[in-house]
Biopython code that builds the backbone (N, CA, C, O; Angstrom):
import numpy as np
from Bio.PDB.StructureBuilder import StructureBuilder

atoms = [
    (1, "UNK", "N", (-115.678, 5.661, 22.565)),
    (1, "UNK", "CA", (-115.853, 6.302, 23.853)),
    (1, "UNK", "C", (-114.703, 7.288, 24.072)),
    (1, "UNK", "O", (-113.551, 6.858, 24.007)),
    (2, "UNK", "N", (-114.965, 8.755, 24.362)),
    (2, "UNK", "CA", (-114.105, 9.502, 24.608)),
    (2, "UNK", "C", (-113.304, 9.205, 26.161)),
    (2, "UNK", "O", (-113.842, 8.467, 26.986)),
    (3, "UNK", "N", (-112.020, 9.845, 26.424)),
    (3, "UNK", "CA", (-111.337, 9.785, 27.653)),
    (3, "UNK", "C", (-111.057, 10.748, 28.153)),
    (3, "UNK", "O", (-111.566, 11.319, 27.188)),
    (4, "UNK", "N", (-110.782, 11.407, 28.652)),
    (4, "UNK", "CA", (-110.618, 12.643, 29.721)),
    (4, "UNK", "C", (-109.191, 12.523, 29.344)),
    (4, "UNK", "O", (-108.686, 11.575, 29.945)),
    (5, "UNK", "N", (-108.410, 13.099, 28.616)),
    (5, "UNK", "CA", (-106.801, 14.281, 28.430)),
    (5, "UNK", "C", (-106.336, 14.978, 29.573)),
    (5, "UNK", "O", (-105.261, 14.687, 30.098)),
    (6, "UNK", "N", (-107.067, 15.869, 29.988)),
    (6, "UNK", "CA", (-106.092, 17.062, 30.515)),
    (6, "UNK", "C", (-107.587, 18.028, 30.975)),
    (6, "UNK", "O", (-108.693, 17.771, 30.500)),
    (7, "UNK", "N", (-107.344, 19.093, 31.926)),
    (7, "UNK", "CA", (-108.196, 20.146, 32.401)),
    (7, "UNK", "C", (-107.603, 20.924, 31.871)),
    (7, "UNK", "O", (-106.435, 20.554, 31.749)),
    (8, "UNK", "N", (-107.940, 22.633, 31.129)),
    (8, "UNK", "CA", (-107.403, 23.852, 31.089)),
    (8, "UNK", "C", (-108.351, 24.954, 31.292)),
    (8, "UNK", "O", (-109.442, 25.110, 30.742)),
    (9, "UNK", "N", (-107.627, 25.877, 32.383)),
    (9, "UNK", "CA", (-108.379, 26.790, 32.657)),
    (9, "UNK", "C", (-108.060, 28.331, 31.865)),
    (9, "UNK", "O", (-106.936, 28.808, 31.714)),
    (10, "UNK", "N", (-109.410, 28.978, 31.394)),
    (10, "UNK", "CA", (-109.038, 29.791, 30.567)),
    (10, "UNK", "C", (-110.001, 30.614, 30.893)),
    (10, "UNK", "O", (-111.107, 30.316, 31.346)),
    (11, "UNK", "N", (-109.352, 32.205, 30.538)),
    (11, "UNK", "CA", (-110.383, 32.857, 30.679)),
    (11, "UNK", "C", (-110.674, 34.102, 29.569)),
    (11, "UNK", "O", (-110.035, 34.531, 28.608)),
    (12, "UNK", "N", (-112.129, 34.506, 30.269)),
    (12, "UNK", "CA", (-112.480, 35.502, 29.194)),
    (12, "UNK", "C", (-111.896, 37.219, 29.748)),
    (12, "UNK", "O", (-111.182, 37.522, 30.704)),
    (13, "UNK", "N", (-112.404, 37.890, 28.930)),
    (13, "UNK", "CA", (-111.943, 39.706, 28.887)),
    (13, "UNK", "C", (-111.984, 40.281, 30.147)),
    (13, "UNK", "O", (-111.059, 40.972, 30.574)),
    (14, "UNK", "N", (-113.110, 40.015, 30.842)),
    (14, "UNK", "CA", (-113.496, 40.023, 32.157)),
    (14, "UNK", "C", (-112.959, 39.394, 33.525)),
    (14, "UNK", "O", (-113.267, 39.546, 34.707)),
    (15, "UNK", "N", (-112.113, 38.698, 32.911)),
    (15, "UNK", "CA", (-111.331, 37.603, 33.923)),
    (15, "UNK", "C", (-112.037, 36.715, 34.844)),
    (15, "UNK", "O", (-111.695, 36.401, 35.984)),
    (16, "UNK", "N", (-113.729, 36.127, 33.769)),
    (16, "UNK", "CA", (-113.822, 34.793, 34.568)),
    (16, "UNK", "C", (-113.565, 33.992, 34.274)),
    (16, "UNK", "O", (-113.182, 33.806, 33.119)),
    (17, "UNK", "N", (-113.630, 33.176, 35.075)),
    (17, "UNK", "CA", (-112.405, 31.731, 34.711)),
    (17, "UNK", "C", (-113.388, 30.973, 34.196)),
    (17, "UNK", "O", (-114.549, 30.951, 34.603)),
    (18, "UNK", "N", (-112.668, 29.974, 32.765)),
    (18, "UNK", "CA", (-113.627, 28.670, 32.563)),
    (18, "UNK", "C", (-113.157, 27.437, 32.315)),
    (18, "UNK", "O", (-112.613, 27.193, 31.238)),
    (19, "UNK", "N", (-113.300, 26.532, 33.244)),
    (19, "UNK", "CA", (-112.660, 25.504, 33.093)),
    (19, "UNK", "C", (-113.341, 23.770, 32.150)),
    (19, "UNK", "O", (-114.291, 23.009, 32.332)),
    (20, "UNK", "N", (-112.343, 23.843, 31.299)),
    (20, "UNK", "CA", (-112.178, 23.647, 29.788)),
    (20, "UNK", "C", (-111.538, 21.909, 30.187)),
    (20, "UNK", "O", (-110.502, 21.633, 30.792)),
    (21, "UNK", "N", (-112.751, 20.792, 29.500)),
    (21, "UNK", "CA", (-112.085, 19.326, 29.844)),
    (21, "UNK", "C", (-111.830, 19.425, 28.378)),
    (21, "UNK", "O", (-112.363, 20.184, 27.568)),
    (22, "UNK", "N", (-111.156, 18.754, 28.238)),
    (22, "UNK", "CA", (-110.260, 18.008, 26.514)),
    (22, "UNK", "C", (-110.445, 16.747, 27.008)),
    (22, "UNK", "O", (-110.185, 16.262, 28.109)),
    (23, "UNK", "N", (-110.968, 16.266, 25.952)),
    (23, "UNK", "CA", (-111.628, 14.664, 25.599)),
    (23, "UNK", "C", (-110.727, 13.849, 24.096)),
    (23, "UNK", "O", (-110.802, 14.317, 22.959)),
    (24, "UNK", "N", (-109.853, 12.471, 24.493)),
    (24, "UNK", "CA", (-109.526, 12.324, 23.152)),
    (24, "UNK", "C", (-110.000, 10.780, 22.512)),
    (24, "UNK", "O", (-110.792, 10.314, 23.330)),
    (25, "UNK", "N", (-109.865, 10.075, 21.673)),
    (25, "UNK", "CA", (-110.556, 8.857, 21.300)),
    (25, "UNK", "C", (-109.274, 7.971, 21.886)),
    (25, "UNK", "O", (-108.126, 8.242, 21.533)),
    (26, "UNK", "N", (-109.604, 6.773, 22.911)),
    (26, "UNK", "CA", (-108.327, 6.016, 22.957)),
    (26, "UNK", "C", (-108.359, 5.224, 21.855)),
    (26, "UNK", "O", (-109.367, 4.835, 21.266)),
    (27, "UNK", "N", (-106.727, 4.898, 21.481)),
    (27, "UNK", "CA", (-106.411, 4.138, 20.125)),
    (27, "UNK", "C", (-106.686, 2.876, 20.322)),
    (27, "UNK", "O", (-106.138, 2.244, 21.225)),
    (28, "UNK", "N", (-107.444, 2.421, 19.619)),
    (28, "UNK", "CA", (-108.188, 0.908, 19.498)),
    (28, "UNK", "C", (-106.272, -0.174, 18.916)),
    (28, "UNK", "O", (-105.528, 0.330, 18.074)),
    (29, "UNK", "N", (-105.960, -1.442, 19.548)),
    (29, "UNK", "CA", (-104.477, -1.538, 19.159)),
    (29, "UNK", "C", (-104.770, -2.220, 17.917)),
    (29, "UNK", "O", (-103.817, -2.650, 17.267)),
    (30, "UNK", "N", (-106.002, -2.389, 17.475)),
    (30, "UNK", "CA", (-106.274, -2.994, 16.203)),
    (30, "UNK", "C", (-105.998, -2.478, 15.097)),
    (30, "UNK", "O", (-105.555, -2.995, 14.072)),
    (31, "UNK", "N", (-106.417, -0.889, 15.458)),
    (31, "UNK", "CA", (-105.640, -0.005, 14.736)),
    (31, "UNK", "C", (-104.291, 0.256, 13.908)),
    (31, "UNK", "O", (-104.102, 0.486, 12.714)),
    (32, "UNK", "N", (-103.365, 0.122, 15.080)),
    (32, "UNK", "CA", (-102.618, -0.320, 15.126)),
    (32, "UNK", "C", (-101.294, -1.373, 14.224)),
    (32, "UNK", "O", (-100.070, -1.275, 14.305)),
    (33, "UNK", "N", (-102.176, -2.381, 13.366)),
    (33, "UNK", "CA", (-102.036, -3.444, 12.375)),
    (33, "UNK", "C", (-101.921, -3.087, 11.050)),
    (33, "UNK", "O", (-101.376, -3.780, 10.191)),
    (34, "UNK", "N", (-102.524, -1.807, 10.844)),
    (34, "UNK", "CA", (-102.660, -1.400, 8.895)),
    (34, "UNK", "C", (-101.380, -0.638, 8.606)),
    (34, "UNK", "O", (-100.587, -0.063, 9.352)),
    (35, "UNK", "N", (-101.418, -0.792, 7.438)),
    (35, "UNK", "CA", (-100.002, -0.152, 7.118)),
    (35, "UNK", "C", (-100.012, 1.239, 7.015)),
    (35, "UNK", "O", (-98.927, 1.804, 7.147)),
    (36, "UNK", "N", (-100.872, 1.818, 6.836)),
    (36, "UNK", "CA", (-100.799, 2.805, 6.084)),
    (36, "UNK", "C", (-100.726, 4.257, 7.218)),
    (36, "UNK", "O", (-101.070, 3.694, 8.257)),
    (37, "UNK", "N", (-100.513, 5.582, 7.572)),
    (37, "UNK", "CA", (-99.842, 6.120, 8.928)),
    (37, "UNK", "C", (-100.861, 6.532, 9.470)),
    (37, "UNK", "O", (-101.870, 7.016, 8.956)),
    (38, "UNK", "N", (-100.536, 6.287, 10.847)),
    (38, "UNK", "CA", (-101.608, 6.631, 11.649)),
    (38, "UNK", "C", (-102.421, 7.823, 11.981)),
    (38, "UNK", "O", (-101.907, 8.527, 12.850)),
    (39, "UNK", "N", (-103.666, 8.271, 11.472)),
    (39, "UNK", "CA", (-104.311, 9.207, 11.642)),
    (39, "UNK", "C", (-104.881, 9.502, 12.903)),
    (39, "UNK", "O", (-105.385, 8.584, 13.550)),
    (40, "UNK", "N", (-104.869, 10.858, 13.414)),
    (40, "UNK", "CA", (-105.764, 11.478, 14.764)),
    (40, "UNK", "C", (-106.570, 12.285, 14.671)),
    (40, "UNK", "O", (-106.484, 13.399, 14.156)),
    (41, "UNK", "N", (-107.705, 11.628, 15.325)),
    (41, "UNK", "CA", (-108.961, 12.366, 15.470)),
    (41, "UNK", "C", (-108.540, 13.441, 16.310)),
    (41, "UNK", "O", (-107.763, 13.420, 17.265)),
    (42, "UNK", "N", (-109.311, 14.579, 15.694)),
    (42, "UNK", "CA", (-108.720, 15.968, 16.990)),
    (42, "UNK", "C", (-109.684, 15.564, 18.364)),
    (42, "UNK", "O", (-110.675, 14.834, 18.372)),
    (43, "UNK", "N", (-109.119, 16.214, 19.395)),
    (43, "UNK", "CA", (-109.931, 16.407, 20.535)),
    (43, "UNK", "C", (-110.989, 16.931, 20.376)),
    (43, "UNK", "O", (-111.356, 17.401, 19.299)),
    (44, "UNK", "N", (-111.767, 16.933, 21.610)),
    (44, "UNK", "CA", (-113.208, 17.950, 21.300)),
    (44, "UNK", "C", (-113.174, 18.423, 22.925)),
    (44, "UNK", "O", (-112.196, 18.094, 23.596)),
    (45, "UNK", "N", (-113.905, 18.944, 23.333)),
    (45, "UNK", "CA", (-113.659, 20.330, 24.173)),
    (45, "UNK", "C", (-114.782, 20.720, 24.848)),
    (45, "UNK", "O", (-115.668, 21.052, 24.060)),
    (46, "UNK", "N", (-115.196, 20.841, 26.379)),
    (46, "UNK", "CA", (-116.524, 20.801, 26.794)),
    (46, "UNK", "C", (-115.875, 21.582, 28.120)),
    (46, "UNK", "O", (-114.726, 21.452, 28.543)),
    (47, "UNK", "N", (-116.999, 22.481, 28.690)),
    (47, "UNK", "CA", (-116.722, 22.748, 29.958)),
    (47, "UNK", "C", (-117.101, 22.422, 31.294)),
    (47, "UNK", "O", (-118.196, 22.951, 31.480)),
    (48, "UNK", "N", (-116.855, 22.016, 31.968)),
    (48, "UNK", "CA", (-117.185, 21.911, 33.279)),
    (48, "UNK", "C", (-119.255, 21.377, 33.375)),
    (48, "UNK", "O", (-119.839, 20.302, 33.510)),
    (49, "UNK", "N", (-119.746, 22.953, 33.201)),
    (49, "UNK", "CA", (-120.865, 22.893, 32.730)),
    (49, "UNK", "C", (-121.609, 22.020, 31.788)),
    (49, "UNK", "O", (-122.683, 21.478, 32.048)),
    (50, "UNK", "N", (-120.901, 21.922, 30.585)),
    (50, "UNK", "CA", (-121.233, 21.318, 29.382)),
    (50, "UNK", "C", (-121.312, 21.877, 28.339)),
    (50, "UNK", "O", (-121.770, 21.280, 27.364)),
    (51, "UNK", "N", (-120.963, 22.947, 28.273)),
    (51, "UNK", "CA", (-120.954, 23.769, 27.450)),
    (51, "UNK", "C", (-119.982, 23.316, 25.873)),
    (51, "UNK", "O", (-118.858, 22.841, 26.040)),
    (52, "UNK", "N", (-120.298, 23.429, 25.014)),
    (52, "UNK", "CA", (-119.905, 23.136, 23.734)),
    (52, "UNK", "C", (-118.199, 24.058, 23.552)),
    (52, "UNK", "O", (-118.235, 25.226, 23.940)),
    (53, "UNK", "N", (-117.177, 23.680, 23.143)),
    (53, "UNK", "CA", (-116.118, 24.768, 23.248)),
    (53, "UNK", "C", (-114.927, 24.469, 21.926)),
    (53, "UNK", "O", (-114.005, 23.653, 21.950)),
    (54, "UNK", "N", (-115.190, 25.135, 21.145)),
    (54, "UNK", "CA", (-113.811, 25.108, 19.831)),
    (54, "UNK", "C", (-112.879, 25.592, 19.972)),
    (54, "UNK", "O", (-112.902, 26.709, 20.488)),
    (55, "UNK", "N", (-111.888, 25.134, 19.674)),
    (55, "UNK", "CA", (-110.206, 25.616, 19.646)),
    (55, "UNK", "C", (-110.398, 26.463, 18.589)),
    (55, "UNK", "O", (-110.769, 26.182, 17.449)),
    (56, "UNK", "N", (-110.070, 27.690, 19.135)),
    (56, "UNK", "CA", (-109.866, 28.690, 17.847)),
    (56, "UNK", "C", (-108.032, 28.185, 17.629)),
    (56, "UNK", "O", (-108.032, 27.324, 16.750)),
    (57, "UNK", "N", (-107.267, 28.318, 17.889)),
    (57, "UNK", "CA", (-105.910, 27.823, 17.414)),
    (57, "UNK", "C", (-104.763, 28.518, 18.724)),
    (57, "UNK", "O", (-105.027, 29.421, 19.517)),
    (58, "UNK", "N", (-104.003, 28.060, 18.646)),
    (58, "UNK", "CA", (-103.028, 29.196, 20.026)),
    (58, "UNK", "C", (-103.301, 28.531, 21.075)),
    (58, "UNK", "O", (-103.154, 27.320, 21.244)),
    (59, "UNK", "N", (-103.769, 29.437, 21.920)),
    (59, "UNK", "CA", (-104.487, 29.922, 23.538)),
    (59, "UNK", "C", (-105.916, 30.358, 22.955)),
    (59, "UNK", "O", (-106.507, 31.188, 23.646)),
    (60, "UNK", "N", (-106.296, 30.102, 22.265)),
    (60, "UNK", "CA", (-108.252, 31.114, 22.274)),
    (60, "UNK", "C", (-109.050, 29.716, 22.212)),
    (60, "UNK", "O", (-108.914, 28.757, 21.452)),
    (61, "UNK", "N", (-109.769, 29.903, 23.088)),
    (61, "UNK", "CA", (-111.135, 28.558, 22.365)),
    (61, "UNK", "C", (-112.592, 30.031, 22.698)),
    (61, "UNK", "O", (-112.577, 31.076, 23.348)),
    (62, "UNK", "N", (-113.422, 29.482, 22.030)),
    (62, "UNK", "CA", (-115.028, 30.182, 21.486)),
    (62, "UNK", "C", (-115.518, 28.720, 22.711)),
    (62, "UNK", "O", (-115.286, 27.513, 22.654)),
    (63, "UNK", "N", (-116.425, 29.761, 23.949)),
    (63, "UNK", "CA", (-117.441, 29.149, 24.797)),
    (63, "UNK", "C", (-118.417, 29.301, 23.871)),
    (63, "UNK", "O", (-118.309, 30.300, 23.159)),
    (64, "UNK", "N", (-119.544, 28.426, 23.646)),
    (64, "UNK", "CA", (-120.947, 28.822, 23.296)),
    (64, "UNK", "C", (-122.107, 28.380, 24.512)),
    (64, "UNK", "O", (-122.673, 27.299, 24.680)),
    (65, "UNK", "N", (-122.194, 29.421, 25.132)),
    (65, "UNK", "CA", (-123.117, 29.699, 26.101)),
    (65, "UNK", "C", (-124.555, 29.965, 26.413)),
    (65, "UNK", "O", (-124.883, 31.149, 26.339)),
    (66, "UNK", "N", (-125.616, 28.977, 26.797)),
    (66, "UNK", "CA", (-126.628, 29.334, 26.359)),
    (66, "UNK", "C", (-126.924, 30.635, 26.989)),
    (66, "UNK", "O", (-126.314, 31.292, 27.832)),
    (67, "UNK", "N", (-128.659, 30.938, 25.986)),
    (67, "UNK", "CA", (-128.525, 32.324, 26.090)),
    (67, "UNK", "C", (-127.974, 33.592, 25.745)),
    (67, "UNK", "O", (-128.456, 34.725, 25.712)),
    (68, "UNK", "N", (-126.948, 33.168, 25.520)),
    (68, "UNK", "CA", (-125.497, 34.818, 24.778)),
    (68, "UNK", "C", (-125.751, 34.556, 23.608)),
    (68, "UNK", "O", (-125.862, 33.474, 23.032)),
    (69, "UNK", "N", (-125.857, 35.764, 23.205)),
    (69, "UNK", "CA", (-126.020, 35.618, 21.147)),
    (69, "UNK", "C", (-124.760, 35.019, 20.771)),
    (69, "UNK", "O", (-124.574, 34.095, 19.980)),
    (70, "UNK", "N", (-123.804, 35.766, 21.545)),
    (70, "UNK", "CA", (-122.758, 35.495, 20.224)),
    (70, "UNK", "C", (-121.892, 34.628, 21.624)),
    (70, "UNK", "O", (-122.101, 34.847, 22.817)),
    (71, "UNK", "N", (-120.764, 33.485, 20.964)),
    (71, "UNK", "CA", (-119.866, 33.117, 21.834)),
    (71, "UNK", "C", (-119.200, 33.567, 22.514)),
    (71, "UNK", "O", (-119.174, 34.795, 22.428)),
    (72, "UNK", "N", (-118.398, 33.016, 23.436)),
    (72, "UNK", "CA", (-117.384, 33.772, 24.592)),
    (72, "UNK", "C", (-115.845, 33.147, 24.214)),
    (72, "UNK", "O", (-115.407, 32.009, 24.380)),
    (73, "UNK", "N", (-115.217, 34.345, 23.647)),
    (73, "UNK", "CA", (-113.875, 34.142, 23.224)),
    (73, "UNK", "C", (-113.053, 34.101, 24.904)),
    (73, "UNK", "O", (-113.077, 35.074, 25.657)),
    (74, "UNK", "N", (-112.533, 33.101, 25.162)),
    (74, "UNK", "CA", (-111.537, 32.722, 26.306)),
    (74, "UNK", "C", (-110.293, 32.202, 25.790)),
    (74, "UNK", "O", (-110.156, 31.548, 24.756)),
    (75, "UNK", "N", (-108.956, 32.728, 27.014)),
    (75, "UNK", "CA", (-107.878, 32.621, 26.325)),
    (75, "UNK", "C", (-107.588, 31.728, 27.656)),
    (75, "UNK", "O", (-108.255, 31.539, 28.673)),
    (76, "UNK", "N", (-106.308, 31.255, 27.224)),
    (76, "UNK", "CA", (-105.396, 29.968, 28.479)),
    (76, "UNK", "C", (-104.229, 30.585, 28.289)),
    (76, "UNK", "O", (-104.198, 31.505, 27.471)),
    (77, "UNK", "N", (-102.887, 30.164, 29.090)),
    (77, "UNK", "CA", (-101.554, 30.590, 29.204)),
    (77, "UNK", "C", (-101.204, 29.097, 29.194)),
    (77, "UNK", "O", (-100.119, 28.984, 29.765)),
    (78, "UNK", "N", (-101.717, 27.750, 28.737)),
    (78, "UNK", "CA", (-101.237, 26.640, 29.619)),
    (78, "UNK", "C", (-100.605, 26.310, 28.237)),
    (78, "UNK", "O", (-101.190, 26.310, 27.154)),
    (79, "UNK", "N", (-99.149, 25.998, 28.509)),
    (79, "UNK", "CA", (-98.274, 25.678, 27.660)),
    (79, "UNK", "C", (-98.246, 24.977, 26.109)),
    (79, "UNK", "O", (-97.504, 25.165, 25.145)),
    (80, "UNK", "N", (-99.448, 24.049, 26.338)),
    (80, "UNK", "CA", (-99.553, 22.816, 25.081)),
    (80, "UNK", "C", (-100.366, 23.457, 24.446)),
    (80, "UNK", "O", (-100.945, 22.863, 23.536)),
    (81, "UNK", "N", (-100.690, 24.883, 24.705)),
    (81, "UNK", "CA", (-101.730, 25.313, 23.346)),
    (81, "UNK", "C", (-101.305, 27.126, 22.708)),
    (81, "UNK", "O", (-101.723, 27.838, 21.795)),
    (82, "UNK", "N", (-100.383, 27.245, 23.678)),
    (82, "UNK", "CA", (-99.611, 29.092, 23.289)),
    (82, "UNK", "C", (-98.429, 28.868, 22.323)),
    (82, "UNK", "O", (-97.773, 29.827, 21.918)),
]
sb = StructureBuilder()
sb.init_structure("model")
sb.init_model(0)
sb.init_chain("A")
sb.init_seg("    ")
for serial, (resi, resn, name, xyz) in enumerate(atoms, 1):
    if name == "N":
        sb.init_residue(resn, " ", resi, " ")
    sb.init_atom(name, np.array(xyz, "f"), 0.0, 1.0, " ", f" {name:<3s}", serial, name[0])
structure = sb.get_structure()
């Protein structure tokens, strides 16, 4: 079951805003027990809407919006990703 991280609001060329939930897996403490080092699943990334959303790397994530051919490149200023 995913958990709710953090909100970031980001926007596109046009300056509308899209606000961006980050979802992460909580660590099971069973986990926890093996020796070997602990691996992390990356986050995954949805908007408000529901919209599907990839971390391009930086500040950029790709909206995929229904309807629009091609995705909506949106940028953030919020610290944990510039």
């Amino acid at each position: 079951m995913l958990q709710h991280e953090k909100t970031i609001m980001a926007f596109d060329e046009l300056g509308r805003e899209y606000i961006i939930d980050m979802f992460v897996s909580p660590r099971d403490i069973s986990e926890l027990q093996h020796a070997g080092p602990a691996g992390e699943e990356p986050a995954s990334f949805k908007t408000r809407e529901g919209h599907r959303v990839t971390h391009l790397g930086g500040g950029e994530f790709s909206v995929l919006v229904p309807g629009a051919d091609d995705a909506v490149i949106v940028r953030t200023d919020d610290s944990e990703f510039v």
